[in-house]
KOLGU-4560 file (N, C-alpha, C; in nm, 3 decimals, padded with zeros to 5 digits):
<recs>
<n_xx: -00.059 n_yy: -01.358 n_zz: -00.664 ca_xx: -00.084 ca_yy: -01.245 ca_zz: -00.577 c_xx: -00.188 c_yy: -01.155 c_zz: -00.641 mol: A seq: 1 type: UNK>
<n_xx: -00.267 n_yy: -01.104 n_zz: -00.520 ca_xx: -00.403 ca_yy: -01.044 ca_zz: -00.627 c_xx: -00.345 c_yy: -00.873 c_zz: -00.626 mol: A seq: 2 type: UNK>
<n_xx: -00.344 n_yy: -00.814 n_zz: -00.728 ca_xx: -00.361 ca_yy: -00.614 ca_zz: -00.722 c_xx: -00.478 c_yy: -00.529 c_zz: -00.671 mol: A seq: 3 type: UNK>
<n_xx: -00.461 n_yy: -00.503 n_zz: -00.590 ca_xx: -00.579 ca_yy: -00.389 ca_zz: -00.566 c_xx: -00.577 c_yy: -00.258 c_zz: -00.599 mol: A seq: 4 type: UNK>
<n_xx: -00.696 n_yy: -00.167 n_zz: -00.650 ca_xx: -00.703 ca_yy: -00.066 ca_zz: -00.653 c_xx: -00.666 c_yy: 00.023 c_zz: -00.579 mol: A seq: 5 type: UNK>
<n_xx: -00.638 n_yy: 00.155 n_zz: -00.576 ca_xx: -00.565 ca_yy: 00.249 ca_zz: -00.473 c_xx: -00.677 c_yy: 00.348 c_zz: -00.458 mol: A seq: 6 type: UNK>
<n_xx: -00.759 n_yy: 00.296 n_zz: -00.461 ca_xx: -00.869 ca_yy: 00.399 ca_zz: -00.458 c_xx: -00.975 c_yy: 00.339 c_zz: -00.325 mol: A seq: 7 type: UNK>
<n_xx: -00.956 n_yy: 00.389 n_zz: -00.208 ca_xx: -01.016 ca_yy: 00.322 ca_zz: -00.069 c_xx: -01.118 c_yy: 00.411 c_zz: -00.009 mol: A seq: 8 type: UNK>
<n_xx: -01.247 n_yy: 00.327 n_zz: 00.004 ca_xx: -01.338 ca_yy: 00.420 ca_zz: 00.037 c_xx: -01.421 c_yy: 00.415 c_zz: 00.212 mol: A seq: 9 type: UNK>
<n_xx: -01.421 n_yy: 00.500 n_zz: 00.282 ca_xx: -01.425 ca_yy: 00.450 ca_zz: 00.428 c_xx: -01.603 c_yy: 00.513 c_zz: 00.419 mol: A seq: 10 type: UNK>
<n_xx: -01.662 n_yy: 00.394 n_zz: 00.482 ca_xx: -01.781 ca_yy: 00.462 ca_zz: 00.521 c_xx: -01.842 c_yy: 00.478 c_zz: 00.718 mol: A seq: 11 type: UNK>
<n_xx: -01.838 n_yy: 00.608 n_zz: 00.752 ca_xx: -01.846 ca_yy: 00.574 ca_zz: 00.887 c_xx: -01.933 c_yy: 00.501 c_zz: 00.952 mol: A seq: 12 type: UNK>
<n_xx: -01.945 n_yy: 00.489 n_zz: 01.057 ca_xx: -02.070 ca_yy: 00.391 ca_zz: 01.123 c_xx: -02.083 c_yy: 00.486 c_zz: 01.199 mol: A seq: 13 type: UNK>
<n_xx: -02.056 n_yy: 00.619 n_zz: 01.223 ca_xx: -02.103 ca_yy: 00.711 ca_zz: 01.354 c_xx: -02.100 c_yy: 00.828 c_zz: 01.236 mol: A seq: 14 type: UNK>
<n_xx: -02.203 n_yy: 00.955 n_zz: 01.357 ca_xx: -02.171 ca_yy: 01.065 ca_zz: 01.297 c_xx: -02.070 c_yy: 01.147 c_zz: 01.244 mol: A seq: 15 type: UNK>
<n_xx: -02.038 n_yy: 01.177 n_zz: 01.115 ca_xx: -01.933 ca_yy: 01.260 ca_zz: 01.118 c_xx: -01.990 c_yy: 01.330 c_zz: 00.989 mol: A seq: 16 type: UNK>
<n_xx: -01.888 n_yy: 01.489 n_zz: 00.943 ca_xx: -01.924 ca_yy: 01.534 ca_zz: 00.887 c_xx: -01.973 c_yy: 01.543 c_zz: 00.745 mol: A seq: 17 type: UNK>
<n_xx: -01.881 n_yy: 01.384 n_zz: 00.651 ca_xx: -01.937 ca_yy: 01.340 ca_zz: 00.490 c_xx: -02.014 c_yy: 01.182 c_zz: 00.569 mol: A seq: 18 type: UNK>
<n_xx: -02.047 n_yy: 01.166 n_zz: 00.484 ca_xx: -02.135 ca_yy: 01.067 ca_zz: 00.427 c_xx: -01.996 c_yy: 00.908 c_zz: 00.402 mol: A seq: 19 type: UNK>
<n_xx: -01.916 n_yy: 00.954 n_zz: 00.318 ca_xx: -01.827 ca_yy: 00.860 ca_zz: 00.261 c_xx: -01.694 c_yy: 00.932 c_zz: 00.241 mol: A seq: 20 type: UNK>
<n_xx: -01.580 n_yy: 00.902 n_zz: 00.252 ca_xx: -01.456 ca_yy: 00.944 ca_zz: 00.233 c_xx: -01.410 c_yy: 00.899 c_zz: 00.139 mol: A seq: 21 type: UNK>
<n_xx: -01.303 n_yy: 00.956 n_zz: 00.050 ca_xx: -01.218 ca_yy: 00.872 ca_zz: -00.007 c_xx: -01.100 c_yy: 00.940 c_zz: -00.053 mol: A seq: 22 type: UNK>
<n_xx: -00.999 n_yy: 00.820 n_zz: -00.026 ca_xx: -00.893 ca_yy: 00.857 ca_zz: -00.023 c_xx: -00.812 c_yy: 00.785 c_zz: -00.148 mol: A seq: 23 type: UNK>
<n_xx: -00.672 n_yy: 00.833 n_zz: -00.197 ca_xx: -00.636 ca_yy: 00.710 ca_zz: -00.290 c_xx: -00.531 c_yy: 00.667 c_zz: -00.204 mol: A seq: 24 type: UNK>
<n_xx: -00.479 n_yy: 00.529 n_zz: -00.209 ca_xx: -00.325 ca_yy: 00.479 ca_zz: -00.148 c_xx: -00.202 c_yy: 00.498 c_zz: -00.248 mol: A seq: 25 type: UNK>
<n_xx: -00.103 n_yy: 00.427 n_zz: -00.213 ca_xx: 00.031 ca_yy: 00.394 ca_zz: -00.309 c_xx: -00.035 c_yy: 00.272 c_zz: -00.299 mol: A seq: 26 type: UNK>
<n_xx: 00.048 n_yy: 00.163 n_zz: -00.415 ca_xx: 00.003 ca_yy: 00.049 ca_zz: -00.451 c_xx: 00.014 c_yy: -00.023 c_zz: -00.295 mol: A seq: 27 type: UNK>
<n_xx: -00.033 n_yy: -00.157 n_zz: -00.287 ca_xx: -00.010 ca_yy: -00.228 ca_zz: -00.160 c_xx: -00.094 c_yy: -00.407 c_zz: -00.159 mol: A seq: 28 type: UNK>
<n_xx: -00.020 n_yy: -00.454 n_zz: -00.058 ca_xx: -00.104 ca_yy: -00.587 ca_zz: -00.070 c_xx: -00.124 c_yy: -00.586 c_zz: 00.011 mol: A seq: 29 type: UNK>
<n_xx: -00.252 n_yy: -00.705 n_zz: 00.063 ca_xx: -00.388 ca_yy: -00.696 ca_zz: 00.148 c_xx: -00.396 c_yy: -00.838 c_zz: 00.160 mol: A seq: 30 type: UNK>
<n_xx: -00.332 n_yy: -00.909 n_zz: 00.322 ca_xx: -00.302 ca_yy: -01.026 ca_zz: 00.293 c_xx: -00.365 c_yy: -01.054 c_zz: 00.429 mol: A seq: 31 type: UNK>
<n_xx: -00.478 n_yy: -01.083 n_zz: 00.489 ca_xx: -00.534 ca_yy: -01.067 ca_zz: 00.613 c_xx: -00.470 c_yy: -01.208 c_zz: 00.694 mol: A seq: 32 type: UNK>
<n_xx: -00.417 n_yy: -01.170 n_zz: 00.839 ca_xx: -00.355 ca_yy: -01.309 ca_zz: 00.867 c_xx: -00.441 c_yy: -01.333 c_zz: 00.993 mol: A seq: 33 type: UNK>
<n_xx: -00.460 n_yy: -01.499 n_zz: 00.952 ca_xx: -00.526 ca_yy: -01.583 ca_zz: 01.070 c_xx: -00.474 c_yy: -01.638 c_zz: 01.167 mol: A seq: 34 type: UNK>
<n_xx: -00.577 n_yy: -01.639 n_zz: 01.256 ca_xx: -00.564 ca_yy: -01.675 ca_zz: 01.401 c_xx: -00.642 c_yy: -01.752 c_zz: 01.457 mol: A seq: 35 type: UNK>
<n_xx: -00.636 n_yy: -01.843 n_zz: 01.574 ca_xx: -00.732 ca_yy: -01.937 ca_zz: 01.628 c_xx: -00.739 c_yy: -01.841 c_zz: 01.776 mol: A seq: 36 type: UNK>
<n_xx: -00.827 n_yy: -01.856 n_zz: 01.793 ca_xx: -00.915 ca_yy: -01.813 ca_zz: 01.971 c_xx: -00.998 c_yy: -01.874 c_zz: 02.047 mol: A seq: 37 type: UNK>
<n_xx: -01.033 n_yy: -01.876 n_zz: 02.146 ca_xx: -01.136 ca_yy: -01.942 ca_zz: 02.187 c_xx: -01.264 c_yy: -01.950 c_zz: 02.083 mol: A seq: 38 type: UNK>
<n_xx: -01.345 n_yy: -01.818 n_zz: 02.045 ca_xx: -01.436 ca_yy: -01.831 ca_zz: 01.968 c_xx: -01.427 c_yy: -01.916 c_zz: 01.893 mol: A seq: 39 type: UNK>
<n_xx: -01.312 n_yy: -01.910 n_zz: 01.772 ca_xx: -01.262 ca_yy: -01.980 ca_zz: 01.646 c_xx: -01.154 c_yy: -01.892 c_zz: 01.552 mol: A seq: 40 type: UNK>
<n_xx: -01.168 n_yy: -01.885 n_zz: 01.433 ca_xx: -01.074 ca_yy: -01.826 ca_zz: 01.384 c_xx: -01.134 c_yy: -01.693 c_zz: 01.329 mol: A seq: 41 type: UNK>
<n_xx: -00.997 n_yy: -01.620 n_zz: 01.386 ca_xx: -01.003 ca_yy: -01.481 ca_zz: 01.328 c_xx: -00.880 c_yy: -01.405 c_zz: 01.249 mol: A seq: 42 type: UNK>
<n_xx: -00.966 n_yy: -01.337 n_zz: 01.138 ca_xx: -00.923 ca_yy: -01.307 ca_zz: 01.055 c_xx: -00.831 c_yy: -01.174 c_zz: 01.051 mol: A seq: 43 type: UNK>
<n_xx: -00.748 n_yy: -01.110 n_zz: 01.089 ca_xx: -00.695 ca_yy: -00.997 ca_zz: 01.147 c_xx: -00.639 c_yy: -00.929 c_zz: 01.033 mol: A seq: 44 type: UNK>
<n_xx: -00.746 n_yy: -00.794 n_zz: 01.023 ca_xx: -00.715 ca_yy: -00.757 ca_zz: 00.836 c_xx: -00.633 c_yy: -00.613 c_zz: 00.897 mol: A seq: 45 type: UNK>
<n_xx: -00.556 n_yy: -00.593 n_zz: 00.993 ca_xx: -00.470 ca_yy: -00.445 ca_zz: 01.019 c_xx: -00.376 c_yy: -00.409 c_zz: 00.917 mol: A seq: 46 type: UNK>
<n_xx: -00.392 n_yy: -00.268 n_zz: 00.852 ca_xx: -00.341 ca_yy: -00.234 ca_zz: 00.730 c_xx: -00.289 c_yy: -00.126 c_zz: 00.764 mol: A seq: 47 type: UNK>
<n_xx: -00.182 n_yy: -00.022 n_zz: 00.725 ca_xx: -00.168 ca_yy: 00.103 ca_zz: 00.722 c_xx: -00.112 c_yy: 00.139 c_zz: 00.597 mol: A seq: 48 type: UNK>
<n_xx: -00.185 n_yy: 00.237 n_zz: 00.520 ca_xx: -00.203 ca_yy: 00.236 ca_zz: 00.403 c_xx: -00.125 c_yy: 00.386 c_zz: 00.369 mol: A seq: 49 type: UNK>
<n_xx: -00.002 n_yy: 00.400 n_zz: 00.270 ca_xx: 00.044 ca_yy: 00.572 ca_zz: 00.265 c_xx: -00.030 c_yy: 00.602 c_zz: 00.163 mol: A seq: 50 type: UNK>
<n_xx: -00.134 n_yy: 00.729 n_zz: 00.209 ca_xx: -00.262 ca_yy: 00.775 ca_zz: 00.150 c_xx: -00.183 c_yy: 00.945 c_zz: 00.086 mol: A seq: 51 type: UNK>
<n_xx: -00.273 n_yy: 01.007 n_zz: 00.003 ca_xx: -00.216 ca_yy: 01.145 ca_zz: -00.077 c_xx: -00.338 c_yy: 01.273 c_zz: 00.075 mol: A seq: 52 type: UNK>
<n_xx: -00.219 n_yy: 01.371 n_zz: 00.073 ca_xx: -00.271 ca_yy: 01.409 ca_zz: 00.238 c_xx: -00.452 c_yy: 01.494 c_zz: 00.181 mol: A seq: 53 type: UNK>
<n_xx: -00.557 n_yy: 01.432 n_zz: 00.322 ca_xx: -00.667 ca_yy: 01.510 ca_zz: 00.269 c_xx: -00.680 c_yy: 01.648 c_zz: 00.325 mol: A seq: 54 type: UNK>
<n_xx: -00.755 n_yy: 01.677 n_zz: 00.320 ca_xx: -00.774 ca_yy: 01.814 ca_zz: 00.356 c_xx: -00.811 c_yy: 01.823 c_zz: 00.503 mol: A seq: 55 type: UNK>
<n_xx: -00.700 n_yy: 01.937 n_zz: 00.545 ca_xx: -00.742 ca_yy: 01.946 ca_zz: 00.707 c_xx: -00.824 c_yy: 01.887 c_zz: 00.812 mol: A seq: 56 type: UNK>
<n_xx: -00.961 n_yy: 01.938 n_zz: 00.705 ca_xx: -00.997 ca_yy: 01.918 ca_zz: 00.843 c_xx: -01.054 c_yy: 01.753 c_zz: 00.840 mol: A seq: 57 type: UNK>
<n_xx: -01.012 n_yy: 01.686 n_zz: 00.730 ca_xx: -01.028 ca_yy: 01.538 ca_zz: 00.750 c_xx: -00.930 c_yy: 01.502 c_zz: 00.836 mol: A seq: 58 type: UNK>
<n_xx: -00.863 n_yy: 01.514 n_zz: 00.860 ca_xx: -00.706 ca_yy: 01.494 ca_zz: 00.935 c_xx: -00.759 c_yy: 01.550 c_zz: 01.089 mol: A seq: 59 type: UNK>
<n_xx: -00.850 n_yy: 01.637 n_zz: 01.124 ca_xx: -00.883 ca_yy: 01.635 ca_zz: 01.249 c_xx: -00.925 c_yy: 01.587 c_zz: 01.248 mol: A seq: 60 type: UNK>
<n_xx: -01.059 n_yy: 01.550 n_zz: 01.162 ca_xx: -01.182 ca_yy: 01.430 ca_zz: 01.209 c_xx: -01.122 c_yy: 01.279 c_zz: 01.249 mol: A seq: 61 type: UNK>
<n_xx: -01.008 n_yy: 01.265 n_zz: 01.179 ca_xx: -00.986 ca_yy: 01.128 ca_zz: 01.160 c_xx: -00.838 c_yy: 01.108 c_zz: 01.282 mol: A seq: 62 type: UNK>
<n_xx: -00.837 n_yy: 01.218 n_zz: 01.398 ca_xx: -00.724 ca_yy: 01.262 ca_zz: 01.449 c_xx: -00.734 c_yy: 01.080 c_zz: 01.566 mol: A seq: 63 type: UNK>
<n_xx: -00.862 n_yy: 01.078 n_zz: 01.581 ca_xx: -00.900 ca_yy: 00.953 ca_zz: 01.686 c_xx: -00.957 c_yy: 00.882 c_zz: 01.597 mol: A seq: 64 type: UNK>
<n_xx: -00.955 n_yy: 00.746 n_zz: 01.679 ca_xx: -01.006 ca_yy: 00.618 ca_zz: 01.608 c_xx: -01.169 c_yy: 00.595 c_zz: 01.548 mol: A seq: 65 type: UNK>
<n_xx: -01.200 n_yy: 00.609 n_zz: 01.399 ca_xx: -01.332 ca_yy: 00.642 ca_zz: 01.383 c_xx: -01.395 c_yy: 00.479 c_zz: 01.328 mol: A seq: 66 type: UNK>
<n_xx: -01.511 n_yy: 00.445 n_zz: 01.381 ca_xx: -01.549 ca_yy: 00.304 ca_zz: 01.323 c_xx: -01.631 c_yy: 00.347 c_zz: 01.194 mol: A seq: 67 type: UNK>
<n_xx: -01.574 n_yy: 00.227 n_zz: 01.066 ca_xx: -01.614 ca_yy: 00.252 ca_zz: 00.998 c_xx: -01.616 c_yy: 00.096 c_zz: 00.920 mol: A seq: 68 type: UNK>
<n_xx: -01.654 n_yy: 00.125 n_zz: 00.760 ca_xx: -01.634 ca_yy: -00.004 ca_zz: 00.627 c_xx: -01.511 c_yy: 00.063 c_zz: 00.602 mol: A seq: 69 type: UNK>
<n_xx: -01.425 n_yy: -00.008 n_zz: 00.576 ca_xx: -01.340 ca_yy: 00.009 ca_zz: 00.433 c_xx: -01.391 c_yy: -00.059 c_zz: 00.286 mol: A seq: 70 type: UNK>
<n_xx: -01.394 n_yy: -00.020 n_zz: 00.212 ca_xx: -01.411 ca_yy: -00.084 ca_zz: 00.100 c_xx: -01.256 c_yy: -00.044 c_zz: -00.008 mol: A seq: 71 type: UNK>
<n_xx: -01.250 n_yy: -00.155 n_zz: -00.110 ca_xx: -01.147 ca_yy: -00.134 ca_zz: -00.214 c_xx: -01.196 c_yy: -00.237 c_zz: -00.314 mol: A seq: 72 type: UNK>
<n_xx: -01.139 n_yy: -00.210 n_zz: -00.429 ca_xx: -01.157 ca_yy: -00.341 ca_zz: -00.537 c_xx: -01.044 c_yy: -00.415 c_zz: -00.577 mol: A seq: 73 type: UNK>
<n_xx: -01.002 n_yy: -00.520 n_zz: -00.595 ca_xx: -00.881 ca_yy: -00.633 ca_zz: -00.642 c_xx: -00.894 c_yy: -00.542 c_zz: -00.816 mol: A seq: 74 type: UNK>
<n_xx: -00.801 n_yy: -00.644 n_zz: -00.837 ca_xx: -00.807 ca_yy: -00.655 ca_zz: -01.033 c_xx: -00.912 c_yy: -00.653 c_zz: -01.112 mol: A seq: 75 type: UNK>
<n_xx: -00.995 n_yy: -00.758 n_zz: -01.052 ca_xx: -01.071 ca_yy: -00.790 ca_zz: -01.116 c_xx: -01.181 c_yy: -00.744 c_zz: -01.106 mol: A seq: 76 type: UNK>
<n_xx: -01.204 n_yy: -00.656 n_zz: -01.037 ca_xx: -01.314 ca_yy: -00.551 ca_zz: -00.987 c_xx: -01.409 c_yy: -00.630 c_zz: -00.893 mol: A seq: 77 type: UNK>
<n_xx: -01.366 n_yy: -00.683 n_zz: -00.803 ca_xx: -01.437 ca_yy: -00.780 ca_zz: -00.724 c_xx: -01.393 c_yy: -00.654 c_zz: -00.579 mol: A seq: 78 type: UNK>
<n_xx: -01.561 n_yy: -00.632 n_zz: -00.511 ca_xx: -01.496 ca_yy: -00.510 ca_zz: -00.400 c_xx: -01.453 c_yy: -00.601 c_zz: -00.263 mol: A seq: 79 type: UNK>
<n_xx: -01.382 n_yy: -00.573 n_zz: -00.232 ca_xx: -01.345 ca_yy: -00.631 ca_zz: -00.060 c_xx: -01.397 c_yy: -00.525 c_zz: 00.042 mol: A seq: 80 type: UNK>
<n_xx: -01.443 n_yy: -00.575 n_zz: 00.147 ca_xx: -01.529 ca_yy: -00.501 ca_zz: 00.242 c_xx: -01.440 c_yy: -00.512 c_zz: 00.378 mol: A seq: 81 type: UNK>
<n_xx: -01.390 n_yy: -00.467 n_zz: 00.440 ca_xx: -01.315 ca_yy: -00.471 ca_zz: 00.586 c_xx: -01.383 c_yy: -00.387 c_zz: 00.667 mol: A seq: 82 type: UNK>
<n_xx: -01.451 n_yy: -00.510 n_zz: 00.772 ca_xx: -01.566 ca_yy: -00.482 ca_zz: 00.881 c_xx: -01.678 c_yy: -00.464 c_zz: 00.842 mol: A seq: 83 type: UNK>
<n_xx: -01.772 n_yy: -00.468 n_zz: 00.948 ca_xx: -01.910 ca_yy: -00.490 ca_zz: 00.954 c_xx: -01.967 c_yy: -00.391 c_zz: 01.049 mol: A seq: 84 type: UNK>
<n_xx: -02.117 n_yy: -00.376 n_zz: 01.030 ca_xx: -02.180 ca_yy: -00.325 ca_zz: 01.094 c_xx: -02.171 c_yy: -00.358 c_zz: 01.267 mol: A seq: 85 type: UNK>
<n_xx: -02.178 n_yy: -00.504 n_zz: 01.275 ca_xx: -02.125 ca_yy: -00.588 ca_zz: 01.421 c_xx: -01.992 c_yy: -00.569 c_zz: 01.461 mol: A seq: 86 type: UNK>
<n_xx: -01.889 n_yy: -00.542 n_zz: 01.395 ca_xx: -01.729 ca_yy: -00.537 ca_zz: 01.425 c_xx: -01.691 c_yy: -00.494 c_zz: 01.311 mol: A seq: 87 type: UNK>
<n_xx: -01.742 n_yy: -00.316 n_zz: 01.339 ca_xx: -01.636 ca_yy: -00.226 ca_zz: 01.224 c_xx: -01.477 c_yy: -00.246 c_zz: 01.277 mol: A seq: 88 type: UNK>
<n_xx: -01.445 n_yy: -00.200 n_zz: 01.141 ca_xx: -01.305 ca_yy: -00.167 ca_zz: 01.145 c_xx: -01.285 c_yy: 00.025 c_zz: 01.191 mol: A seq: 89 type: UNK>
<n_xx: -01.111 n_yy: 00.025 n_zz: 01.293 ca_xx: -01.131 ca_yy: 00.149 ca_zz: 01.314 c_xx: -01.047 c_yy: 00.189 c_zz: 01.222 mol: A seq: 90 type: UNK>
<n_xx: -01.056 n_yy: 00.342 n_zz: 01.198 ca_xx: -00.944 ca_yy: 00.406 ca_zz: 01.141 c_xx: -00.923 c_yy: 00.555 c_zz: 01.185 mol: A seq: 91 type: UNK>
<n_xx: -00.778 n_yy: 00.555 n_zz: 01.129 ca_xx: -00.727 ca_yy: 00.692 ca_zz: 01.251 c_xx: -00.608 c_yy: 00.763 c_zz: 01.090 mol: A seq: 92 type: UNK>
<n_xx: -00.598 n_yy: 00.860 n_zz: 01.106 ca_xx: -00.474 ca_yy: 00.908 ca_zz: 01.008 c_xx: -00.398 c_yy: 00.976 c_zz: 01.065 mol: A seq: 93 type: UNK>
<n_xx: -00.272 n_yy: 00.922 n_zz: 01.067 ca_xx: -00.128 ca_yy: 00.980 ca_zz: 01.098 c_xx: -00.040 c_yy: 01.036 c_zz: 01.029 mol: A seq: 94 type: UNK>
<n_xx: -00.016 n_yy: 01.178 n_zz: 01.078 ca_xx: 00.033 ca_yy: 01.272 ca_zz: 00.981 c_xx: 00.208 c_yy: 01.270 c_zz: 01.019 mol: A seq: 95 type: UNK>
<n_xx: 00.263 n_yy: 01.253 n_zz: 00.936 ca_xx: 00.379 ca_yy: 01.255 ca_zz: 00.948 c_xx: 00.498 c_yy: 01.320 c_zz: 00.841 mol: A seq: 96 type: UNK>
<n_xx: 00.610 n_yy: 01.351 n_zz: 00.883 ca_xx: 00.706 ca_yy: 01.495 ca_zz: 00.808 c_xx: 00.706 c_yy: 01.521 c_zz: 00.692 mol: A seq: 97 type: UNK>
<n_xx: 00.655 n_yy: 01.378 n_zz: 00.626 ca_xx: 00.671 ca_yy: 01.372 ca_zz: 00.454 c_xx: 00.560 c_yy: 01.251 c_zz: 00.445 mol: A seq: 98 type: UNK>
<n_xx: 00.481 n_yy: 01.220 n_zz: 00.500 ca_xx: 00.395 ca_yy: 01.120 ca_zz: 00.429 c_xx: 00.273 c_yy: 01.142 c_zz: 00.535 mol: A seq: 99 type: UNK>
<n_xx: 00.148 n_yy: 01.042 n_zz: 00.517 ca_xx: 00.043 ca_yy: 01.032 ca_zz: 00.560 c_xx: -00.006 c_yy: 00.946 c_zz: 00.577 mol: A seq: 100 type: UNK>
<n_xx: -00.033 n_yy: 00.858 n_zz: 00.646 ca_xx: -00.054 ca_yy: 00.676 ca_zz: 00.690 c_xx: -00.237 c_yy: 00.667 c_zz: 00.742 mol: A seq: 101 type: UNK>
<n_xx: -00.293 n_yy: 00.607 n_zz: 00.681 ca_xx: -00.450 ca_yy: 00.568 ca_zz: 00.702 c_xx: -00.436 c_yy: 00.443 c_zz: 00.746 mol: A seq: 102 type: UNK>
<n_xx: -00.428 n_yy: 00.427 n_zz: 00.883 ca_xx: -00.437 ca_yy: 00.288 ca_zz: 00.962 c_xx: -00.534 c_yy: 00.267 c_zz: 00.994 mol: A seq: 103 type: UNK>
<n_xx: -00.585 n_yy: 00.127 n_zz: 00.971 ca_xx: -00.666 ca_yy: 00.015 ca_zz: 00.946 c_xx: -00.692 c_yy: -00.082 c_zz: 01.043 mol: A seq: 104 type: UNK>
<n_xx: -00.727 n_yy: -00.121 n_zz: 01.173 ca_xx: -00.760 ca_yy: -00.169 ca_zz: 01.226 c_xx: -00.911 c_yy: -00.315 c_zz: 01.226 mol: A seq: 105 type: UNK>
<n_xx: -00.900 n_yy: -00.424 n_zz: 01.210 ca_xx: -00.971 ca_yy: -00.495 ca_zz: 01.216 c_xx: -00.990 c_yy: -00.618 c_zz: 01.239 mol: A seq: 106 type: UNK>
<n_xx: -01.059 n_yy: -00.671 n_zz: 01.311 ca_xx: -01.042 ca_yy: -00.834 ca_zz: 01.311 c_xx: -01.215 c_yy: -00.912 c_zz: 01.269 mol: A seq: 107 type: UNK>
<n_xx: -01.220 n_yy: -00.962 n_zz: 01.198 ca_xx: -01.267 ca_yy: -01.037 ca_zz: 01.123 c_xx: -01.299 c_yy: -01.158 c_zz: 01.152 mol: A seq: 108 type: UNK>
<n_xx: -01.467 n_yy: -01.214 n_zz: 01.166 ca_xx: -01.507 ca_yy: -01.391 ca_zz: 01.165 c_xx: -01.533 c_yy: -01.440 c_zz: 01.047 mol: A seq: 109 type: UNK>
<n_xx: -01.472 n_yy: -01.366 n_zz: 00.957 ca_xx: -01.472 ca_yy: -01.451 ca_zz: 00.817 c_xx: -01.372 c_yy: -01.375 c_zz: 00.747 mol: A seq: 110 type: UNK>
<n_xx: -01.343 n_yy: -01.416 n_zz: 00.626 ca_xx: -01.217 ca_yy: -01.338 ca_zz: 00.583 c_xx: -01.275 c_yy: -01.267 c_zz: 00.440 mol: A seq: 111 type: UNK>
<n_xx: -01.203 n_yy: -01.139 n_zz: 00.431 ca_xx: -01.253 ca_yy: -01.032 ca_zz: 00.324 c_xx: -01.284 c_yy: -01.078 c_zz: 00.176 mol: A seq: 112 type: UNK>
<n_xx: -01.168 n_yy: -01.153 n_zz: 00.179 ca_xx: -01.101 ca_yy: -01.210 ca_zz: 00.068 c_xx: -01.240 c_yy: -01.322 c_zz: -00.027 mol: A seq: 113 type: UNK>
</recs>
């Protein structure tokens, strides 16, 4: 099983107010599961990640689904990229009574990994 870093960095594909985000997670694994479709196979990397809460007004920005990269690094410092310029991944943050969830949306024609 590979470890990833908790250190996740979103870059948007639309306007918004930074450049790059970043957030850290709790530990987690990143196990993208496949699928066959008409096209061919897809790679379906949906994650929701419990993130340390950011500051306000990231939590509005990020209140709706924003297309973006995720990036993170394994162990071995090898970075994984979730989505593309052609089929970003979305992400949205859900604030909740005692925690904070950065969901991950993506499906994938090749796999991250």
């Amino acid at each position: 099983m590979k470890e990833f870093s908790t250190h996740l960095t979103l870059v948007p594909l639309v306007k918004t107010k930074e450049d790059i985000y970043v957030f850290y997670a709790d530990r987690f694994d990143f196990v993208p599961s496949i699928s066959e479709s008409s096209p061919g196979t897809i790679y379906k990397c949906d994650k929701d990640f419990v993130i340390e809460k950011p500051a306000e007004s990231v939590c509005k920005e990020f209140s709706k689904p924003i297309p973006c990269l995720l990036k993170f690094n394994d162990s071995k410092g090898t970075q994984i990229v979730v989505g593309t310029t052609d089929i970003p991944a979305y992400a949205i943050i859900n604030l909740h009574l005692n925690t904070v969830t950065l969901s991950v949306k993506c499906s994938m024609l090749q796999s991250p990994l």
